[in-house]
N, C-alpha and C positions, 0 to 999 in steps of 0.2 A: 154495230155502227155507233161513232161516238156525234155525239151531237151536240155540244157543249153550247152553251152560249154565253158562258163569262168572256171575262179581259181574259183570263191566264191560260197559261198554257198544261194540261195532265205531262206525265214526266213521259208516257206511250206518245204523245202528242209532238212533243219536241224532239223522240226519234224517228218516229214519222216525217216530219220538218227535215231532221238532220239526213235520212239518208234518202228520200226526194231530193235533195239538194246536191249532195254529194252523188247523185245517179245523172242529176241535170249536168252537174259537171264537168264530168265523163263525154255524154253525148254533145255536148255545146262545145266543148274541148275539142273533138273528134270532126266537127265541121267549122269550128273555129279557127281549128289551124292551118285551113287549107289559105285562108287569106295569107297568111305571115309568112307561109311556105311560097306564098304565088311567085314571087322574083326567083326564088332558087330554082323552082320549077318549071318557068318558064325558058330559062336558062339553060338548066339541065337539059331540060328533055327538046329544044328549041322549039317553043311553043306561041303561035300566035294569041295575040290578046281572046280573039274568038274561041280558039281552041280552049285556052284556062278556063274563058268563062261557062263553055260546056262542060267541065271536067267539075269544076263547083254547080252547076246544075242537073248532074248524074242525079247526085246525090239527094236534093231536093225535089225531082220530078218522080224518081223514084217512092221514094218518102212520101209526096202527096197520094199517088195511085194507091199503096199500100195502105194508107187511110182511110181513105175510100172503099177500098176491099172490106175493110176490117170494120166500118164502123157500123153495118148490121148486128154485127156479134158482141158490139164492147159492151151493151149490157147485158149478155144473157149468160157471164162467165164473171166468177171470183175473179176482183179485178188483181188479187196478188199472182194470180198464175196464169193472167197475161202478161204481166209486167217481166216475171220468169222468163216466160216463152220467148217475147222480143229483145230482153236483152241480151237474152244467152246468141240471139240471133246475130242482135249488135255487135256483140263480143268476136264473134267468126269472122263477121264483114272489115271488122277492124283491122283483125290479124293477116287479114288476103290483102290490105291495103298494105300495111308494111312489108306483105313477103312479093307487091307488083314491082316487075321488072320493066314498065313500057306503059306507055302511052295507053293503050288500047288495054292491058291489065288493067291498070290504075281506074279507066271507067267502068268498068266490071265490077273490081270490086268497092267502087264508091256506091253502084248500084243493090249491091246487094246489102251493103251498111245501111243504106237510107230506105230500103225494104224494111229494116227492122228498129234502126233506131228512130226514124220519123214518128213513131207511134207511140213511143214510153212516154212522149213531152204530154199527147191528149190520157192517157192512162194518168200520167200522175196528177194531174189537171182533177181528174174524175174522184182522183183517191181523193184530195185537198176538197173539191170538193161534198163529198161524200161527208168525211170526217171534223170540219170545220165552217165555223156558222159566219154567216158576209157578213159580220162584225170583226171576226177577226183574220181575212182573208188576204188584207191592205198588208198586213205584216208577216203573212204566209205568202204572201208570195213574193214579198221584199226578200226575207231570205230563202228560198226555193231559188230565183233568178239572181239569189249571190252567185250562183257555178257561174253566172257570164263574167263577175267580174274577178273569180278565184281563176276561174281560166285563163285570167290573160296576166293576172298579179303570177302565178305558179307554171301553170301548164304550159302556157305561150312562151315566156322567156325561157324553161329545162327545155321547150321541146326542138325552139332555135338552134338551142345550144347543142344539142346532141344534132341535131339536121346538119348545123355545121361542122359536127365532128364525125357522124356517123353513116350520113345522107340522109336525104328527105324521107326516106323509108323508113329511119327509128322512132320517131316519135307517136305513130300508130300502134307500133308494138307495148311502147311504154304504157298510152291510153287502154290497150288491152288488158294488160298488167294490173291496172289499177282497176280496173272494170271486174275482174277478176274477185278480190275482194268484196267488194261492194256485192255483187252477186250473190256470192255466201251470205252475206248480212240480210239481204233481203227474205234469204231462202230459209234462211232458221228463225228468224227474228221482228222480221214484218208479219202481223197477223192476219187473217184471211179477210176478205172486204166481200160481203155480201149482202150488204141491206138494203141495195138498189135491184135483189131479186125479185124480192116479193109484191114489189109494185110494177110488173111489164105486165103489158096490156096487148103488146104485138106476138102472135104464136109465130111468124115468119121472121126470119131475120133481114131480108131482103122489105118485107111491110116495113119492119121497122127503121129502114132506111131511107123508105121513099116519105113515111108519116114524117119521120124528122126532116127531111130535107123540104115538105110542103107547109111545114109553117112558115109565116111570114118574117112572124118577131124573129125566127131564125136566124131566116136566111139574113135580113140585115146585120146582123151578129156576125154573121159568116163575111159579108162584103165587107163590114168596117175590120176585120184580122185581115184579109187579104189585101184591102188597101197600105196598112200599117206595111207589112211586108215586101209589098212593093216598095216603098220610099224606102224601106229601112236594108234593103239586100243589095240596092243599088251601087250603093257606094263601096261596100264593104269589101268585095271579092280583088279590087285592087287597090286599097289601102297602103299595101305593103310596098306595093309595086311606084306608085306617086311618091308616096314620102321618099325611098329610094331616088327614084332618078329624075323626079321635080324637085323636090326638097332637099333634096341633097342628105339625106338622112344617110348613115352608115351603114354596114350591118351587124356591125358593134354596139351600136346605139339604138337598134333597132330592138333586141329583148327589154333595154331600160326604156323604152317609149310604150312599149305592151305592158309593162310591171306599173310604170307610173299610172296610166291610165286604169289598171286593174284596181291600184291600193284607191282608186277614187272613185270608183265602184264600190266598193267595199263599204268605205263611208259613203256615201250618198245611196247604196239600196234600200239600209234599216231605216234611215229618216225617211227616205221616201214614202216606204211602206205605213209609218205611224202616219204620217200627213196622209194619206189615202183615204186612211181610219177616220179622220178628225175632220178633213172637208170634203167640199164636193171637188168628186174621184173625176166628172169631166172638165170640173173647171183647172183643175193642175193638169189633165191632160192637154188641154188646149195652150196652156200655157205655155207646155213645155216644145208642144209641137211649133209655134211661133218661134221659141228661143231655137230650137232647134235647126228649122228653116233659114235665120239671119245666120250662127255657125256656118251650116255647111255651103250658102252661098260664100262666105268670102273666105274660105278654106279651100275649096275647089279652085277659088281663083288666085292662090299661093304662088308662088316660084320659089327660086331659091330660098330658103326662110331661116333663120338663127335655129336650132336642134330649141333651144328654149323656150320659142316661141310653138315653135310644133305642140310640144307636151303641154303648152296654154288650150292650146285650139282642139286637142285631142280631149283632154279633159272637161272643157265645154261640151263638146261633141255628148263625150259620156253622161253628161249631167242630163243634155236633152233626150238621148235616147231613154237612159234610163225611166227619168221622169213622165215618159210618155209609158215604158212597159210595164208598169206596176200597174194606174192606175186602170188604164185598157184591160188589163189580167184579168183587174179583180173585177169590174162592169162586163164581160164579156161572161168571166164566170155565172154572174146570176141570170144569164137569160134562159137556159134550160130548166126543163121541170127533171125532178127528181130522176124520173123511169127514163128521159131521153138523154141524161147527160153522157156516159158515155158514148155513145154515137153524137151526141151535138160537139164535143169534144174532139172527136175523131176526126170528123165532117171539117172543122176550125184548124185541125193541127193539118188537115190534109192539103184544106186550100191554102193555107200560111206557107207550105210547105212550094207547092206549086207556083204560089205569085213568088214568091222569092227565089225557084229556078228562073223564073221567066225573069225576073228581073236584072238577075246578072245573064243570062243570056244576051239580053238587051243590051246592057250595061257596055258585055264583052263586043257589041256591034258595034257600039257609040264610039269609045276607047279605041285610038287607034296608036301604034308605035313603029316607028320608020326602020328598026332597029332595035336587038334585046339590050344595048345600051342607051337610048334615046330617051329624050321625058315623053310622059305620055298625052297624047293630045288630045281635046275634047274630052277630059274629067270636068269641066265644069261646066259642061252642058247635061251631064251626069245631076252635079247639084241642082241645075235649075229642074230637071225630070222630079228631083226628089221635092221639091218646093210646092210644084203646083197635086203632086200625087195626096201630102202632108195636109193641103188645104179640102180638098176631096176628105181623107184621114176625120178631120175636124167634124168633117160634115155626120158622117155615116157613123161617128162614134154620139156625137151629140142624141139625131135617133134612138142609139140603146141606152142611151142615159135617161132619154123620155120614157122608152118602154118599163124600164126599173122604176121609173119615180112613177108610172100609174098606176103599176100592180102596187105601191106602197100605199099610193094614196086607197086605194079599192078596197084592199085589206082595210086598213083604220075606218072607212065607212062603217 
């Protein structure tokens, strides 16, 4: 296990970095896309706003149970050949998505993707953890959660582009494809991760689910990711679908609105990440969450808008989400002890996973459309859900901010 505690990065350290990142990709790609596909899909397959938002919360309610399942076990196994096991999982559930023909396919097989990819985000989480010291964790996971913004700069505009050429069926296949690769890399080239063995203390795997899930400091850890998730899934699943037919947006215009937005991700994840390192990790959280909240209220309450003005308010958008998921990463990281994080991981990725089905569920109730041509109504009762969830957010993250700074202080005693 490497345990470093310089600034720099070993040259194993930066490949670790690179294909954690490049795996996040893949998986954020793979449920990313269902947003920017939602208009063609709804269309296609004539699907009520309700209906979409089920078919984006297969995937995540899946994904949380599977969590849950799994987080007895995530410490008591070499975390590289679980990460094997559920991608190679991931990689199937991908391929059944591209090869669904229906309605009723297409949730089958979101179900069985988010069986396996929901789990790689708390795995890799574990690895990063494991292998790098909360000094340098602000900038690990600036670039580890580049895949969100390489996904919509790359993945989101080819995968348009082929959806509109090929159907909404290609661009899973493509994901698959690439996932493919990266697999191999893992499989020869990522080294075994086991120095969270020798400190478990629970002979039961099912004990050591219930000892994690009854700490206190925990669970608060666990409620401040699922609040975040709530406000942050809300909006997301019809994105596509507003800008279309409120905003008049194209669907020409629609891969350069995901690319713009992506390349400003890109710049704003690495700065994010140093600033994480340099101040306090909840006061830029708090920060961003405020910015964030004034954005999506007067963005939900858009109409018609200039395409230029879109890619303004998109890019804001990005700045406050962002600014909020580094710092929360890298505070949520340090609440576990060594022996529990992967299951405290598990536990975090499951309920993230969960409040953000429920939230486009919700979402998909709010959202209502008269017609697969019509704007859609009530999105900005949508933002105000996300406003007061975000303030909640504030609260519950603040808490693990205090939990961090008393074990600091305790320690220095």
């Amino acid at each position: 296990m490497i345990t470093a505690e310089t600034s720099t990065f070993s040259a194993y350290q930066k490949f670790v970095i690179f294909v954690l990142a490049i795996t996040q990709f893949t998986v954020i790609l793979d449920f990313m896309v269902m947003s920017p596909l939602g208009d063609m899909l709804m269309k296609s397959l004539a699907l009520e706003p309700s209906a979409f938002g089920l078919a984006v919360s297969a995937y995540a309610f899946s994904a949380g149970i599977s969590g849950l399942l799994t987080a007895g076990f995530a410490d008591r196994y070499d975390r590289k050949k679980l990460l094997i096991f559920f991608y190679s999982g991931f990689i199937v559930g991908t391929i059944f998505c591209g090869l669904a023909n229906s309605y009723l396919t297409l949730i089958l097989a979101r179900i069985i993707t988010g069986l396996f990819g929901g789990v790689i985000g708390s795995i890799s989480m574990a690895i990063i953890t494991d292998l790098f010291s909360l000094q340098q964790r602000g900038r690990v996971m600036g670039f580890i959660q580049m895949g969100f913004g390489a996904s919509q700069v790359l993945g989101i505009p080819i995968s348009l582009y082929i959806a509109t050429h090929l159907g909404w069926e290609a661009p899973f296949l493509m994901v698959a494809a690439v996932a493919l690769i990266i697999f191999a890399l893992i499989l020869f080239r990522l080294q075994p991760v086991t120095g969270h063995l020798g400190v478990q203390h629970d002979k039961s795997a099912l004990l050591h689910l219930w000892h994690t899930l009854g700490k206190a400091e925990y669970r608060i850890g666990f409620g401040a990711t699922a609040l975040l998730s709530l406000g942050g899934f809300m909006m997301m699943p019809f994105g596509s679908a507003f800008a279309i037919n409120n905003l008049n947006v194209t669907m020409e215009q629609l891969p350069l609105l995901f690319m713009i937005s992506g390349i400003s991700s890109l710049v704003i994840m690495p700065l994010i990440g140093k600033m994480s390192d340099r101040i306090d990790k909840f006061k830029l959280f708090a920060f961003a969450s405020i910015w964030l909240m004034l954005v999506c209220v007067i963005y939900t309450n858009l109409s018609v808008t200039p395409f230029v003005w879109v890619v303004v308010f998109n890019i804001l958008m990005m700045m406050g989400i962002l600014s909020r998921m580094v710092p929360s990463s890298a505070l949520t990281s340090a609440v576990p002890e060594p022996h529990d994080r992967g299951a405290f991981m598990s536990i975090n990725s499951s309920l993230q996973q969960i409040a953000g089905g429920l939230a486009a569920a919700v979402a998909g109730m709010i959202v209502m459309q008269k017609d697969k041509f019509s704007p859609l109504e009530n999105y900005n009762i949508v933002g105000y859900a996300v406003v007061l969830i975000s303030l909640l957010g504030i609260w519950m993250m603040y808490r693990v901010s205090n939990i961090i700074r008393s074990r600091a202080h305790a320690v220095n005693q």
